[in-house]
N, C-alpha and C positions, 0 to 999 in steps of 0.2 A: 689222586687226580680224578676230578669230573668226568666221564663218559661222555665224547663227541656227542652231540646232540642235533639233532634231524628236525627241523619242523614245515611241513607243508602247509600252506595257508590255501583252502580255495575257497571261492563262493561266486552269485551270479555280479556283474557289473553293479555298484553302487554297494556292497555289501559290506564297503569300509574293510576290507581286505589289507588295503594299502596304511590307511591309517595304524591297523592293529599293528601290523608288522613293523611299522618303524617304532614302537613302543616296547613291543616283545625283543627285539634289537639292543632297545639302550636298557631295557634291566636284565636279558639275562645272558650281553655280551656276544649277540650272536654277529657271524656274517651276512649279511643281506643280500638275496637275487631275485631281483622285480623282473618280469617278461615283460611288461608295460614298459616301463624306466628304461629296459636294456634295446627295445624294437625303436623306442623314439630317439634314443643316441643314436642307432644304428642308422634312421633314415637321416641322420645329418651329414655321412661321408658321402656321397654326392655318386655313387655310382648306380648300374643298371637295379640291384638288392635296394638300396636306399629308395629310389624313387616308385619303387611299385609297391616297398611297405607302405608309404603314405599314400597312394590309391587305394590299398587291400584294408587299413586299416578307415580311413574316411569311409571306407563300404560298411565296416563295420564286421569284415569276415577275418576268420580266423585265419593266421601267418601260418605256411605248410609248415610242417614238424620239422623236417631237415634242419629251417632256417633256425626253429628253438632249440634245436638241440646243441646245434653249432656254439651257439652262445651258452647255452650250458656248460658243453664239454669245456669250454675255453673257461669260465667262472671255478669248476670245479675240482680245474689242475691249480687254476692262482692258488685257491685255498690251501689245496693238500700241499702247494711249498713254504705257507705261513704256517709256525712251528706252536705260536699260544693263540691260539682261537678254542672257542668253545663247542663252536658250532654252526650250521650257514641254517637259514628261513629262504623260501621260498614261497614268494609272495607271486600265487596264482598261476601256476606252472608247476604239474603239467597239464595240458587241458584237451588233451588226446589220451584214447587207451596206449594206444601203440606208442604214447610219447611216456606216461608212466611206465610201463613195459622196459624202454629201454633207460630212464631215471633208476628201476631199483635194479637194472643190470651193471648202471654207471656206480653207484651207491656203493655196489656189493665189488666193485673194481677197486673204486679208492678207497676202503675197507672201514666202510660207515652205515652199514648195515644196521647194525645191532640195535637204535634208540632212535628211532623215527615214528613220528605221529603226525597224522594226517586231520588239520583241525578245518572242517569245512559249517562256514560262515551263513546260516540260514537267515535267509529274506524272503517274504514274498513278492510274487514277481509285481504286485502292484505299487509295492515301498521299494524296490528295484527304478522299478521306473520313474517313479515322485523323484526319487533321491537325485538319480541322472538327468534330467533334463530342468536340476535346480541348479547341481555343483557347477561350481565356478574351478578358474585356474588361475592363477598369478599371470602376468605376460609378462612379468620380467625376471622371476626366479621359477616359474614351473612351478609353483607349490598348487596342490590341489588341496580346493574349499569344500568341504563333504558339507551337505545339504543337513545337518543335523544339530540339535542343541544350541547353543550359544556362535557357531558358526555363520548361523543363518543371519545374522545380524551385522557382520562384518561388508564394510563399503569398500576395503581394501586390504590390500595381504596387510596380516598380522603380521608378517616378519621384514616385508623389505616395503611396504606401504604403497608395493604396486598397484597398477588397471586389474580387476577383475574381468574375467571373459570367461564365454563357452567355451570348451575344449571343438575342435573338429570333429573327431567323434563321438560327441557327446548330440549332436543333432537327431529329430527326430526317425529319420527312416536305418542311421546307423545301430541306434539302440536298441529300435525292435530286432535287427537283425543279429545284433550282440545275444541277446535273449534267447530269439528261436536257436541260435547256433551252444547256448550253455546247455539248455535243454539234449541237442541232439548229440554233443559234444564231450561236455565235463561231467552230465550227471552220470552216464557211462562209468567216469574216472573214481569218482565219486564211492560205485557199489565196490570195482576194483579193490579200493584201500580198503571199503565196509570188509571184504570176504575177507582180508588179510589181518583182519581184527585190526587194524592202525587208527581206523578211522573215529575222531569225535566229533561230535557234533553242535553246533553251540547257536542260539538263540541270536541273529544281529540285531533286532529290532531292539534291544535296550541301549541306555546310555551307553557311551565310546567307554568310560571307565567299568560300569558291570560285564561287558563283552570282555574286558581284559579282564575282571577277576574270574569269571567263569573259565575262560580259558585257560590260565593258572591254573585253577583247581585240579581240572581233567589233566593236563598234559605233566603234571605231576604226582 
């Protein structure tokens, strides 16, 4: 039997983060937890939580820890009652020290310790920024269009042949402030996983398919 398997995904806004991980998902069977994915279902239940994520996030500021973790702990127990899973990814969370902190105290709870790599997605912040304020979203499935390769070319979703649009927070004074906040925020997280030896490192700027072979290589 395979060894449960751990993979944390971070890097700054645009670093195609989201992309890798739905990739690393379908070849190597994993569970999937976006904090992106899981905050915009969250602001669609309609209460006092939902309406001031979509203010907090339109600012382009980071959701308090609490509200992530919540949805963590809740992601964390589904999994541990599914009996054949391989393993969950975690696509950009967590993005707080104090939010990794209590991730490898949950980890070391539901007894998933042992085979965790922390794979963080280098860009610079200037291809950070080209990327974001190019990508597009679907308006009628959500898909997001990453600003890169043969993407750049598309006039409609490739999958449901949606409107292309800017995401909300993809606007310009939201993203600088996405930016200053990775800096002040995840690179912190970042040395964290570095001291704990978990941490790889991986090049974003190449093609979406050499970022996944690179990745492969290290995390195995």
């Amino acid at each position: 039997m395979k060894p449960f398997r751990v993979i944390i995904l971070l890097g700054s806004a645009g670093s195609g983060k989201g992309t890798q991980a739905k990739i690393l998902c379908k070849n190597l069977g994993l569970e999937y937890f976006g904090s992106g994915d899981s905050l915009r279902q969250r602001q669609k239940i309609g209460d006092f939580t939902s309406k001031k994520l979509i203010k907090i996030m339109r600012e382009g500021k980071l959701v308090p820890s609490f509200v992530i973790s919540k949805l963590w702990m809740d992601k964390l127990e589904k999994f541990k009652q599914e009996k054949k899973i391989n393993g969950l990814l975690s696509d950009g969370s967590p993005r707080k020290t104090e939010e990794a902190k209590l991730l490898d105290e949950a980890l070391e709870w539901y007894e998933w310790q042992k085979n965790i790599k922390v794979v963080f997605i280098s860009i610079s912040e200037r291809e950070s920024f080209n990327r974001l304020t190019k990508r597009r979203q679907c308006k009628k499935c959500g898909r997001i269009i990453p600003w890169i390769g043969e993407f750049k070319k598309l006039k409609k979703c490739d999958k449901c042949g949606g409107e292309l649009i800017i995401r909300a927070d993809d606007k310009l004074f939201a993203i600088k402030k996405r930016l200053a906040e990775f800096k002040k925020e995840v690179i912190p997280v970042i040395n964290h996983y570095r001291k704990q030896g978990k941490l790889v490192k991986i090049n974003g700027e190449q093609s979406i398919e050499d970022v996944f072979q690179d990745i492969l290589k290290n995390i195995n």
